[in-house]
C-alpha positions as CSV (number, residue, x, y, z in Angstrom):
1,X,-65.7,12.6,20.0
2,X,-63.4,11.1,17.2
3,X,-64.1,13.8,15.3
4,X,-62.7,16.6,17.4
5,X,-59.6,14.2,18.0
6,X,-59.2,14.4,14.3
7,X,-59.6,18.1,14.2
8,X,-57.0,18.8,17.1
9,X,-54.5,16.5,15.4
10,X,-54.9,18.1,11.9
11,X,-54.5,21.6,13.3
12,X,-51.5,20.3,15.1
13,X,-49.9,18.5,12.4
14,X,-50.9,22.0,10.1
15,X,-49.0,24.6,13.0
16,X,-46.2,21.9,13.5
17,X,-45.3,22.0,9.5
18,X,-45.9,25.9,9.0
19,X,-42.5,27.6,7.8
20,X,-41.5,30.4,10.0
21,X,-39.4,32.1,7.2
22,X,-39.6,32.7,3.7
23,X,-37.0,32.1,0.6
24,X,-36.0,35.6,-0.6
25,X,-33.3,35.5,-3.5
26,X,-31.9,32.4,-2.2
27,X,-31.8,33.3,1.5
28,X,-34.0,32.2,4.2
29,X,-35.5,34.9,6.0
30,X,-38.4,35.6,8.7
31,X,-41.6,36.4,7.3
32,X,-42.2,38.8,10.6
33,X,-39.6,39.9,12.8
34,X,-40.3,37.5,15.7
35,X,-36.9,37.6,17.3
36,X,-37.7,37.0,20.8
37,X,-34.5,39.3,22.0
38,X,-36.4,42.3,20.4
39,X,-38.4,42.3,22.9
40,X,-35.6,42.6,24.9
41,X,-34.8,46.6,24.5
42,X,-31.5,47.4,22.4
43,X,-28.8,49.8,24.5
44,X,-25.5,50.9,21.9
45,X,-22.7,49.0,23.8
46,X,-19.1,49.7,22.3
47,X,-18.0,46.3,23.5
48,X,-18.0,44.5,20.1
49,X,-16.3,46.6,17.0
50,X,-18.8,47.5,14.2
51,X,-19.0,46.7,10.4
52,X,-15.4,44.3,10.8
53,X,-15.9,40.4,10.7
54,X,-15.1,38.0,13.7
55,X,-13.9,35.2,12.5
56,X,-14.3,31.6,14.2
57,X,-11.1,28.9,13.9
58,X,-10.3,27.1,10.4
59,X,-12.0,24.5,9.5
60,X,-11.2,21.4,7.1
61,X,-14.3,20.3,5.0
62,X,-14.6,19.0,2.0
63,X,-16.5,20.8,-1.0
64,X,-18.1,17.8,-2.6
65,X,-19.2,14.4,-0.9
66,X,-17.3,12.0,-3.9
67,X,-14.4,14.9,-3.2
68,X,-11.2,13.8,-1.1
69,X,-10.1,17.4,-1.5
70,X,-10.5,19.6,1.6
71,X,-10.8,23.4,2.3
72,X,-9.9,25.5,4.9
73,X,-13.9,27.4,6.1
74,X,-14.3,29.6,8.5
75,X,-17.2,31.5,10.0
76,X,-18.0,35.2,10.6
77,X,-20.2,37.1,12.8
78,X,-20.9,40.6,11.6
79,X,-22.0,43.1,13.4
80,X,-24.7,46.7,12.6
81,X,-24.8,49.4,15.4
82,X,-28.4,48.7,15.3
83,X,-28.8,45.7,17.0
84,X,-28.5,43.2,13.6
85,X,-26.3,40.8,12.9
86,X,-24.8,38.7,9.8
87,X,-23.4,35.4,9.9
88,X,-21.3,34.0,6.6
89,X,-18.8,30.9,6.1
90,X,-16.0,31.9,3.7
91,X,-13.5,29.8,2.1
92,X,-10.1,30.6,4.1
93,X,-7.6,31.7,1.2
94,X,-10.7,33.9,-0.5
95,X,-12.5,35.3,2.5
96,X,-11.4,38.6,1.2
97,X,-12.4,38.0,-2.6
98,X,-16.0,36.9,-1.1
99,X,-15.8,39.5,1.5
100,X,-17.5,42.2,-0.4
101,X,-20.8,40.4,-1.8
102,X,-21.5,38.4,1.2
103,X,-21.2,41.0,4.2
104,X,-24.5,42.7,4.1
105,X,-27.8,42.6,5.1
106,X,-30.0,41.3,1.7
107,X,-27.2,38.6,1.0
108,X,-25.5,36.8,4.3
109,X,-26.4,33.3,4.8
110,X,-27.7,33.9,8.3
111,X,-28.9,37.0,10.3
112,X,-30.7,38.0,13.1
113,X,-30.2,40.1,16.4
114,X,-28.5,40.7,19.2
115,X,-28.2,42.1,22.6
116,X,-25.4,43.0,24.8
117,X,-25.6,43.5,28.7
118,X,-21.8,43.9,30.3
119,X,-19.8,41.5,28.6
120,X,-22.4,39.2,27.9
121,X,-23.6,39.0,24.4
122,X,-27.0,37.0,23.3
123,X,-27.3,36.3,19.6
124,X,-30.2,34.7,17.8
125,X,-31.2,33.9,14.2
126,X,-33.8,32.1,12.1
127,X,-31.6,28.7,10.4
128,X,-33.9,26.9,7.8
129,X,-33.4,23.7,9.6
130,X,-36.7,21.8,10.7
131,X,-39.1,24.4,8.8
132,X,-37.1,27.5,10.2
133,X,-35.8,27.3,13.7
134,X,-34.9,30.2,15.8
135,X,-31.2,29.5,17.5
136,X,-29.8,31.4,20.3
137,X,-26.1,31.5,21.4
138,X,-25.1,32.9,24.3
139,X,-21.1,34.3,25.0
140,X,-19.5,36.5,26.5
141,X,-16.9,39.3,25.3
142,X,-13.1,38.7,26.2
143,X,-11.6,42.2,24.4
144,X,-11.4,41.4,21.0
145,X,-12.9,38.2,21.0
146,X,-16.3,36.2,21.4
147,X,-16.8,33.5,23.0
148,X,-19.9,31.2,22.6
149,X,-21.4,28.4,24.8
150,X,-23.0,25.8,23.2
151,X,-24.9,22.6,24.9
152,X,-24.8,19.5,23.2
153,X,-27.1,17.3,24.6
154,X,-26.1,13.2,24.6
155,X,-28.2,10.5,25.8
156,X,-26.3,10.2,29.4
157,X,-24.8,13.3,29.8
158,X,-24.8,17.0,28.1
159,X,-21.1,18.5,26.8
160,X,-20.8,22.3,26.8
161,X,-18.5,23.7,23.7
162,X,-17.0,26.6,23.3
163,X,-16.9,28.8,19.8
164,X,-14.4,31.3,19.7
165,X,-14.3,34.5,17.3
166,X,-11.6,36.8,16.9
167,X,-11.8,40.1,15.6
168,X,-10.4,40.5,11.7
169,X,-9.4,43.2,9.3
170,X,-12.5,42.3,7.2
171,X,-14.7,44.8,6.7
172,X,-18.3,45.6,5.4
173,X,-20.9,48.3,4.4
174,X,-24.7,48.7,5.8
């Protein structure tokens, strides 16, 4: 009997500690395209504007931890007419400097798919956090804007936060 406890809890501890994604030229990646909105089938919507940037508010953070110097971030959602999706942070003053090596496919920090049904949009992509982690966000489409609900769970009560993204002049290529 001990020994199959000791073989259930080794093959748990092995699945729990198994990386979903994969480091490919300093980007984390999936190893198999496991999104669970693909099963969900894609339908072309002309609700969110292709190959421009969306960009979130500006941020304040500070580049290095001993650093009392703080730049202004921001975050981007790209979008493909495919049914991918990029997500990049940019420095505020160089967004358009950094625009043109970050924007595609093989180098944005995050990606993943989405799916769009009226003006609700559903986005999800693989973060490295916790051994790779798929994270969905759900929003809806306000014209030229996105917003996305997020739940932040507390010990007594749960907060909903929204993220808003505007549409930009920053473009990209597939």
């Amino acid at each position: 009997m001990k020994k199959y406890l000791v073989l259930i809890i080794l093959i748990v501890f092995i699945v729990s500690c198994s990386q979903k994604g994969i480091w490919k030229n300093g980007m984390y990646r999936t190893k198999k395209n496991d999104y669970s909105l693909n099963k969900v089938p894609f339908c072309f919507s002309d609700k969110v504007v292709f190959n421009k940037m969306y960009l979130s508010h500006v941020e304040k953070v500070s580049n290095h931890p001993d650093s009392n110097v703080l730049t202004n971030m921001v975050s981007g959602i790209g979008f493909y007419s495919d049914g991918r999706f990029v997500i990049n942070g940019y420095n505020y003053e160089n967004r358009f400097a950094e625009n043109e090596s970050k924007n595609i496919w093989k180098s944005a920090q995050e990606v993943g798919c989405y799916r769009i049904k009226n003006n609700r949009i559903q986005i999800e992509f693989l973060s490295s956090q916790d051994s790779g982690r798929y994270i969905r966000w759900e929003g809806e489409i306000k014209g030229d804007t996105l917003v996305f609900y997020k739940t932040i769970y507390h010990p007594i009560r749960k907060e909903i936060r929204e993220e808003q993204y505007i549409l930009s002049d920053m473009s990209f290529d597939e």
